[in-house]
Residue frames as qw, qx, qy, qz and C-alpha x, y, z in Angstrom:
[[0.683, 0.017, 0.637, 0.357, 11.86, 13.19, -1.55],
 [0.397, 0.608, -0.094, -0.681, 12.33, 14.85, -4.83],
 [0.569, 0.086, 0.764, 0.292, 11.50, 12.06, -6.78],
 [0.416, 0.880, 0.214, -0.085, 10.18, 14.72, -9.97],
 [0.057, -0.835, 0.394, 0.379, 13.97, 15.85, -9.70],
 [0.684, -0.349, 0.606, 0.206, 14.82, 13.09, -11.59],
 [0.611, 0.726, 0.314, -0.012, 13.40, 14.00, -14.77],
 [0.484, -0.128, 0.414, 0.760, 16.66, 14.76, -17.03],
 [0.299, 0.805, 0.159, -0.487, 16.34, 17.76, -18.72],
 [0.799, 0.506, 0.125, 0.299, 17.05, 18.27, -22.83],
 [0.409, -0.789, 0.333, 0.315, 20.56, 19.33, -22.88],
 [0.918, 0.320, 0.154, 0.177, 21.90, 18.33, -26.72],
 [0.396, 0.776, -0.445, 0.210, 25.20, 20.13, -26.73],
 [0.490, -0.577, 0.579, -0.302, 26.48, 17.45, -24.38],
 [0.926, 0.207, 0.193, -0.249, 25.50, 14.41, -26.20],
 [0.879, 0.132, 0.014, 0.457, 28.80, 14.30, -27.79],
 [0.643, -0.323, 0.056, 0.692, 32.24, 14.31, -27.17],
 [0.010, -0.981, 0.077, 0.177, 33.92, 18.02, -28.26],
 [0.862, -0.040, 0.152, 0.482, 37.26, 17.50, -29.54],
 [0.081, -0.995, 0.057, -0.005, 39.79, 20.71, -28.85],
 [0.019, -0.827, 0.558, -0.062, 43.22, 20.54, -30.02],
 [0.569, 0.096, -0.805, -0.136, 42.54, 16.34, -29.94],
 [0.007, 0.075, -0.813, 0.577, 41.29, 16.64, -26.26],
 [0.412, -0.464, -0.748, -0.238, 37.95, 15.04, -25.26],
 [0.035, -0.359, 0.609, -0.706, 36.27, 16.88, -22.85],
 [0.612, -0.374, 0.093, -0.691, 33.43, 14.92, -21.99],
 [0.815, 0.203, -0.536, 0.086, 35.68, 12.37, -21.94],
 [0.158, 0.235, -0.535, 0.796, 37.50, 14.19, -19.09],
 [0.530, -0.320, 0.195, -0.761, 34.07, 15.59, -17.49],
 [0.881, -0.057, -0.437, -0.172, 33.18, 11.35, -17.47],
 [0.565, 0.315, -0.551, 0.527, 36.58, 10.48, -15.64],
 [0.172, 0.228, -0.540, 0.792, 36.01, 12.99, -13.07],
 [0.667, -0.327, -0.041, -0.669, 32.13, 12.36, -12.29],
 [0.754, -0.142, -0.595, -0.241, 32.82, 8.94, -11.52],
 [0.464, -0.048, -0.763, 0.447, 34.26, 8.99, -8.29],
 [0.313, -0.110, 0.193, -0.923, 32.09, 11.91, -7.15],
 [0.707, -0.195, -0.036, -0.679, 29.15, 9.61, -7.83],
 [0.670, 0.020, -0.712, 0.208, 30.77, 6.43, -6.66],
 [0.182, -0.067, -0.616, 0.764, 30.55, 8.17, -3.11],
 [0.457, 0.008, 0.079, -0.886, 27.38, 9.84, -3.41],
 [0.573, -0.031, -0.812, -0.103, 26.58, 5.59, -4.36],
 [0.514, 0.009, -0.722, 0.463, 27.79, 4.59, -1.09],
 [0.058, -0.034, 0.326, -0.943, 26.54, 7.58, 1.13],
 [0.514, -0.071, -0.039, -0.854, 23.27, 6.78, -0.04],
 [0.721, -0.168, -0.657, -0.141, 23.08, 2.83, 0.29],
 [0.233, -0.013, -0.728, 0.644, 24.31, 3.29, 3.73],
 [0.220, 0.094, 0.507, -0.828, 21.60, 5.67, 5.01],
 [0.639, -0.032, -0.498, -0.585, 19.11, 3.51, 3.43],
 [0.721, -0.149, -0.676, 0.038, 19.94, 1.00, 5.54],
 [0.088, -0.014, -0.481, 0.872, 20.07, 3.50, 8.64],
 [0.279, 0.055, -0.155, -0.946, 17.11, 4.53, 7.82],
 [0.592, -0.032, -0.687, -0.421, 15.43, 1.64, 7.18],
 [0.489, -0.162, -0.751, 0.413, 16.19, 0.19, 10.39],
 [0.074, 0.175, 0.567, -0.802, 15.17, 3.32, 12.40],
 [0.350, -0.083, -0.526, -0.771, 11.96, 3.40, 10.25],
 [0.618, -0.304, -0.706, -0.165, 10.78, 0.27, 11.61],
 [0.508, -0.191, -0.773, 0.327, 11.65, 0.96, 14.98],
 [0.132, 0.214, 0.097, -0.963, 10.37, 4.22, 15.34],
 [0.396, 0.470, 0.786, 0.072, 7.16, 3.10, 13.53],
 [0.149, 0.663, 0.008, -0.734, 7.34, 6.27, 11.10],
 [0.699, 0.421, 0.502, 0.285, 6.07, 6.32, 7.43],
 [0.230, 0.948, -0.217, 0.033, 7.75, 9.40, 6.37],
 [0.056, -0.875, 0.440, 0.194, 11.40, 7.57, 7.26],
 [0.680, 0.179, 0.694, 0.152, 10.48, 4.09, 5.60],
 [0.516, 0.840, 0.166, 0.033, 9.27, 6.26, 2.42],
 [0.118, 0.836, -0.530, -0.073, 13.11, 8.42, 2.76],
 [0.672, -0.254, 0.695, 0.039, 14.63, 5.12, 3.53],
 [0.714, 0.333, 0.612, 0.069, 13.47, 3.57, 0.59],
 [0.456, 0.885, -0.080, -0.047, 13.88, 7.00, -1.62],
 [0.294, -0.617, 0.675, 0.278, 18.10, 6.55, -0.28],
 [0.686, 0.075, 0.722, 0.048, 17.42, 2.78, -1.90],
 [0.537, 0.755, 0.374, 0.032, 16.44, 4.73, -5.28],
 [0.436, 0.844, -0.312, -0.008, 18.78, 7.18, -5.87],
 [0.446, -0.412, 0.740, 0.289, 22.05, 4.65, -4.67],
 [0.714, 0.339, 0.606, 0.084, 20.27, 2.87, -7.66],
 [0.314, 0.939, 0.107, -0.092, 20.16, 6.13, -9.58],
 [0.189, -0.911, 0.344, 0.127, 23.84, 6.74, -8.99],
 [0.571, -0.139, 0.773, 0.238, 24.95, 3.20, -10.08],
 [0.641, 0.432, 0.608, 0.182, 23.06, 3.35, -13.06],
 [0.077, 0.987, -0.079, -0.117, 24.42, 6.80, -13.76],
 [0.167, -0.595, 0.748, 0.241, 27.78, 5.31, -13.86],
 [0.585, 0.225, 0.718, 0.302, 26.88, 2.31, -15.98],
 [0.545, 0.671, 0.456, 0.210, 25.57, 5.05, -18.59],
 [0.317, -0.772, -0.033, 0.550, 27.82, 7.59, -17.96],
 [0.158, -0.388, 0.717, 0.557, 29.96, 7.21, -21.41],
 [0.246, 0.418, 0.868, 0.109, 27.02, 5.32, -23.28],
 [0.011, 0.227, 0.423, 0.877, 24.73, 7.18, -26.24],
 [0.286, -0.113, 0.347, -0.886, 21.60, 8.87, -25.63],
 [0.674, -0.072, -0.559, -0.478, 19.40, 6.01, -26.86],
 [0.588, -0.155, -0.686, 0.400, 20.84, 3.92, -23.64],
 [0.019, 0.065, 0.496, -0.866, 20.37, 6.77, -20.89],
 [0.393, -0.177, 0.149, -0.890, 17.27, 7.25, -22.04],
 [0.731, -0.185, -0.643, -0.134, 16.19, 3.23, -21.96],
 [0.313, 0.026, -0.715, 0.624, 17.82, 3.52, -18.03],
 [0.170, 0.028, 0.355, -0.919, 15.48, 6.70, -17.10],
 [0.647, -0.075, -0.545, -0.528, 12.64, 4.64, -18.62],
 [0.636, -0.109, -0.722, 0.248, 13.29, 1.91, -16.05],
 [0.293, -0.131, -0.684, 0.655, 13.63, 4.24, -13.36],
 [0.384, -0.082, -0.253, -0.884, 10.63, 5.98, -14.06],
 [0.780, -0.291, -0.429, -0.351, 8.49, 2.69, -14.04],
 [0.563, -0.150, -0.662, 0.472, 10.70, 1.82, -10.41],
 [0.013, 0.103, -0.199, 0.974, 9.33, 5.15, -9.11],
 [0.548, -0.198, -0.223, -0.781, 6.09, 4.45, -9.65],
 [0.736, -0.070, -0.674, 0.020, 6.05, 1.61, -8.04],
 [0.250, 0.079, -0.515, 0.816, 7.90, 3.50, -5.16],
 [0.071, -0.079, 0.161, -0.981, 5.09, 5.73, -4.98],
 [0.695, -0.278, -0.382, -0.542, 2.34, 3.28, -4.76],
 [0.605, -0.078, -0.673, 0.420, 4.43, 1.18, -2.29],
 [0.162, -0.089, -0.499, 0.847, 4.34, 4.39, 0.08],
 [0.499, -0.205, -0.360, -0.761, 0.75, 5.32, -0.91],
 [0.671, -0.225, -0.702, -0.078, -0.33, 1.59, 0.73],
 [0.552, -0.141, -0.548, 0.612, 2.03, 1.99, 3.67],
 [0.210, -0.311, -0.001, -0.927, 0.15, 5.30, 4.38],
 [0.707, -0.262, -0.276, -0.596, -3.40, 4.10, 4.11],
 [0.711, -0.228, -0.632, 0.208, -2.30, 0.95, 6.54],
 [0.346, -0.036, -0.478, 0.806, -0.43, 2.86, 8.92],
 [0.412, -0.124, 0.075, -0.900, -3.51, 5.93, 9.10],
 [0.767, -0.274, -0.406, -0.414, -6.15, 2.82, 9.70],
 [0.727, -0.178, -0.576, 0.329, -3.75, 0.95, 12.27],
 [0.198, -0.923, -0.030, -0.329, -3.26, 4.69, 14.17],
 [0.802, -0.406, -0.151, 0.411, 0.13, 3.99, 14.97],
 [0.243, -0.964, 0.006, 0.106, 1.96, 6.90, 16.49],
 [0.641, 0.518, -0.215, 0.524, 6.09, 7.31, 15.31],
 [0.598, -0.628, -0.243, 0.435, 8.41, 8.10, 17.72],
 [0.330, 0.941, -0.073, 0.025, 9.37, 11.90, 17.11],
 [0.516, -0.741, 0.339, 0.264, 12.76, 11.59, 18.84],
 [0.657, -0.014, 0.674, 0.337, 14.25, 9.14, 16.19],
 [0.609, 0.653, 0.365, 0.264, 12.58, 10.76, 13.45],
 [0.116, -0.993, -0.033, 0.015, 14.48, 13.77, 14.11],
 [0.558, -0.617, 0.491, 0.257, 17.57, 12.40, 14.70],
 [0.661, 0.234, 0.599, 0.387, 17.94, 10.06, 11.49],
 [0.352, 0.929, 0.114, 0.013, 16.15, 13.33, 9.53],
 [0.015, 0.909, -0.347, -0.230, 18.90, 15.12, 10.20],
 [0.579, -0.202, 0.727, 0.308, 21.44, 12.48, 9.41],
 [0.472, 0.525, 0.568, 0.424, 20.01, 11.99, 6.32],
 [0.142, 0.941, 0.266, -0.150, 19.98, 15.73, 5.68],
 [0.237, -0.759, 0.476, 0.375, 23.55, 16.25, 6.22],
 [0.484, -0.170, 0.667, 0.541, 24.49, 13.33, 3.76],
 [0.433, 0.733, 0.440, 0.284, 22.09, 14.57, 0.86],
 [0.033, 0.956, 0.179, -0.230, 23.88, 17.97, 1.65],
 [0.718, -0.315, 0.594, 0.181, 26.50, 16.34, 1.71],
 [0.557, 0.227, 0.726, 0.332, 26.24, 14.69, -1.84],
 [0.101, 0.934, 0.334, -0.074, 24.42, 17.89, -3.01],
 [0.377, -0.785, 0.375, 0.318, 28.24, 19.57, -2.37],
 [0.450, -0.109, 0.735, 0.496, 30.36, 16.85, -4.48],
 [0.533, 0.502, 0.681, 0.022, 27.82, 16.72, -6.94],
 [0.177, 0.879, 0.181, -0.403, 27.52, 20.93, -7.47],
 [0.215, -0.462, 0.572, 0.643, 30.65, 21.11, -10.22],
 [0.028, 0.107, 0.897, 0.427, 28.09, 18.62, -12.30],
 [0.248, 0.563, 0.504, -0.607, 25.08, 20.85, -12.22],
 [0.337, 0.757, -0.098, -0.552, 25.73, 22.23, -15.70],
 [0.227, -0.237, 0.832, 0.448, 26.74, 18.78, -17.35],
 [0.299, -0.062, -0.678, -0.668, 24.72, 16.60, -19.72],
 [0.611, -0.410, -0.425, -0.528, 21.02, 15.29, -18.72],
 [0.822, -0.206, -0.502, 0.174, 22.26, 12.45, -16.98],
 [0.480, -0.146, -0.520, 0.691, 24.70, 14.10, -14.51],
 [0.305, -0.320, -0.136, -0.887, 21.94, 17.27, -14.33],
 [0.616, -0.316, -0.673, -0.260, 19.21, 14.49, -13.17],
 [0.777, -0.313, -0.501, 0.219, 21.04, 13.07, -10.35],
 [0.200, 0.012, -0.346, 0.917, 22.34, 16.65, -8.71],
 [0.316, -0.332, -0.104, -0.883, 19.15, 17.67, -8.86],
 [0.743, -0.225, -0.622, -0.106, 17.81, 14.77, -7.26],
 [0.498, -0.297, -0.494, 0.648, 20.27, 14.92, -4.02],
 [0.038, 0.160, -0.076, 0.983, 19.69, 19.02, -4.02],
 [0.554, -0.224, -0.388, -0.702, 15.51, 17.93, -3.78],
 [0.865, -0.363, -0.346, -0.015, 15.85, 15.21, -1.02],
 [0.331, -0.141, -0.481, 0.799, 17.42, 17.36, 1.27],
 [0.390, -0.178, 0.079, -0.900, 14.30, 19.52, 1.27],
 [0.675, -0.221, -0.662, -0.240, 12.66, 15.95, 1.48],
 [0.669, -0.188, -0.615, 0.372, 14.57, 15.29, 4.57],
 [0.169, -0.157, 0.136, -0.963, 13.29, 19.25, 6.18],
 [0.696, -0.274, -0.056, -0.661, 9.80, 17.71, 6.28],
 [0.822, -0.230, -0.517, 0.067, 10.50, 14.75, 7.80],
 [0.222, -0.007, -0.556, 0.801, 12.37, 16.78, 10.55],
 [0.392, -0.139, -0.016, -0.909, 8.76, 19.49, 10.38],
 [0.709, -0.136, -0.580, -0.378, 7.13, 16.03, 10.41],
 [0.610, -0.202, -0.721, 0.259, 8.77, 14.72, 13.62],
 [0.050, -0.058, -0.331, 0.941, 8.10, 18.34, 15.32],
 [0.543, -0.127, -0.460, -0.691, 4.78, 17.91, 14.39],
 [0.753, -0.362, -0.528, -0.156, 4.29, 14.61, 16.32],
 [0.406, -0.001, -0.581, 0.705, 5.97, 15.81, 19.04],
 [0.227, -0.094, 0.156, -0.957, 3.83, 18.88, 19.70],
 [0.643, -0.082, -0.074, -0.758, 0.66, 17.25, 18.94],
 [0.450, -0.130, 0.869, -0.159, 1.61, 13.50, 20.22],
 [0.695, 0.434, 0.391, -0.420, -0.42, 12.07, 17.05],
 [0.713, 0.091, 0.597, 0.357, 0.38, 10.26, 13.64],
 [0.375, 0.822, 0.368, -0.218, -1.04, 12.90, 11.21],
 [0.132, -0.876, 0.241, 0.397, 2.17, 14.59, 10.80],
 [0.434, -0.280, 0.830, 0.210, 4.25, 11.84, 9.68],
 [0.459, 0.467, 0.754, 0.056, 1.32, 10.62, 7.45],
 [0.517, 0.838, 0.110, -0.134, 0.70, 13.61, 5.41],
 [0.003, -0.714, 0.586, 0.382, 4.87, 14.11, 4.76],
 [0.542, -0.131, 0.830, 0.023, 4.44, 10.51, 3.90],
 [0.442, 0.700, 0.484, -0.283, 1.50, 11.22, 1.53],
 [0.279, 0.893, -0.089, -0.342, 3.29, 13.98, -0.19],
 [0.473, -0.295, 0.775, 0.298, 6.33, 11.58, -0.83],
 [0.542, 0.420, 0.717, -0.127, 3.65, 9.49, -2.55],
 [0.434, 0.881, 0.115, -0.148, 2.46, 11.98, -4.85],
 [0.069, -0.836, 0.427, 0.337, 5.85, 13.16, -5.69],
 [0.264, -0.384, 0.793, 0.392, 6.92, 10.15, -7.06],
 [0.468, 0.452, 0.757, 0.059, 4.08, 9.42, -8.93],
 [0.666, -0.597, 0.098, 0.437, 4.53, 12.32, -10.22],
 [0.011, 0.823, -0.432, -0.368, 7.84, 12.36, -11.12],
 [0.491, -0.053, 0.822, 0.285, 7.55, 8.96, -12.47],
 [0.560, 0.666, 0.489, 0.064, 5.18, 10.05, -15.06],
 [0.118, 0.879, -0.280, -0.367, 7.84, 13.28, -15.84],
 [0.332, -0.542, 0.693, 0.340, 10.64, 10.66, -16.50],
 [0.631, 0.385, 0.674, -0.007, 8.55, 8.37, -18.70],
 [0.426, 0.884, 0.106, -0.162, 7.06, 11.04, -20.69],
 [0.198, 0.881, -0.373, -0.212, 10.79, 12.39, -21.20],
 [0.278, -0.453, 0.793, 0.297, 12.67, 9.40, -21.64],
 [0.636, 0.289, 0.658, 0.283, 10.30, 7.95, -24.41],
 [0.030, 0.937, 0.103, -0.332, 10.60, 11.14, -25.73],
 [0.273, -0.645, 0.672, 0.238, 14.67, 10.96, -25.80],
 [0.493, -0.028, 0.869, 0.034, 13.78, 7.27, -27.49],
 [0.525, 0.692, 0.454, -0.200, 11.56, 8.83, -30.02],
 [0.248, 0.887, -0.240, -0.305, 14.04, 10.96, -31.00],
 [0.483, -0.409, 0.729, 0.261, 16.78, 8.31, -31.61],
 [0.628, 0.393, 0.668, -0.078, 14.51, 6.44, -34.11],
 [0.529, 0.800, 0.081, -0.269, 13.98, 8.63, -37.26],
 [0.030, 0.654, -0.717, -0.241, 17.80, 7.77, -38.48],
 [0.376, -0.190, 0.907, 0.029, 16.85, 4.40, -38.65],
 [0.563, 0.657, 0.396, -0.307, 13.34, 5.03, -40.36],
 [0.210, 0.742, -0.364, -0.523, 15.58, 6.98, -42.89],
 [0.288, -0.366, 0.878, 0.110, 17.89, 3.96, -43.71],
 [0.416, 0.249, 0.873, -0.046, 15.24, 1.97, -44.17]]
């Protein structure tokens, strides 16, 4: 999971619009992100719920934890289009939110660890392997559409980097189900699980830090005023 990728990086020649000859381009560059991430949306709520489902039945915590990361960035990607057009005072209230939903994430899988490593239940490698890959192609998948918006403003920056990071996510959860295969034990599963964990804790504290950051900076125009 690259839940650290989410951390929006400072990019201020992007913040506003350009205006060339009367043409907007980040008006244009808006226009054309949206359907790119309107699929990358969709691609990812699905294999959340693919995921989710073989999770349980496969008892693995490394594809409940991806499962649940899909469940984050569709969220990411929706709320990327609600701020897509919207000043920097708003993106950075969103990445604030998803920050504190990350952390959460990453205590949620933290628990689901420590249960699963006490209950010693075993994942079935076959499944994890199969879904991994699934889920590999569509983060590559999304990773592809995305790559034109690698070099936009924070916001589209964030959320490619994200999908480009959780396809290396979805490498250890394949290394994870070759793991319990060979050695017929949980251990594998549990430590990719583990590292999830960490990652988003984290990368929730990256996003925080930088979006009250972004929010700090917004402020001093108003101090002025006053």
């Amino acid at each position: 999971m690259g839940a650290s990728c989410c951390t929006p990086s400072h990019n201020h020649s992007h913040n506003h619009g350009h205006n060339h000859g009367g043409h907007n381009h980040d008006h244009d560059h808006s226009n054309a992100a949206r359907p790119a991430l309107w699929i990358a949306l969709i691609l990812n709520a699905g294999m959340f719920v693919v995921e989710l489902g073989a999770g349980l039945t496969a008892g693995s915590t490394s594809l409940l934890a991806d499962s649940a990361d899909f469940l984050g960035d569709a969220a990411n990607y929706g709320l990327a289009l609600a701020v897509l057009s919207m000043a920097l005072a708003w993106r950075a209230r969103v990445a604030l939110l998803k920050g504190v939903t990350m952390g959460i994430f990453g205590l949620w899988v933290a628990g689901m660890t420590i249960n699963h490593a006490i209950a010693g239940t075993v994942p079935e490698p076959a499944t994890m392997g199969v879904i991994g890959f699934a889920a590999l192609v569509v983060n590559v998948l999304v990773t592809v559409i995305l790559y034109r918006f690698r070099t936009g403003d924070s916001n589209m920056r964030a959320v490619w980097i994200c999908s480009r990071n959780d396809a290396l996510g979805n490498l250890a959860v394949m290394a994870a189900a070759s793991g319990v295969f060979a050695t017929g034990a949980a251990w594998p599963d549990l430590a990719v699980a583990a590292f999830m964990a960490i990652l988003a804790l984290w990368g929730s504290a990256q996003v925080i830090r930088h979006a009250s950051s972004e929010l700090r900076e917004t402020r001093p125009a108003t101090s002025v005023a006053e």
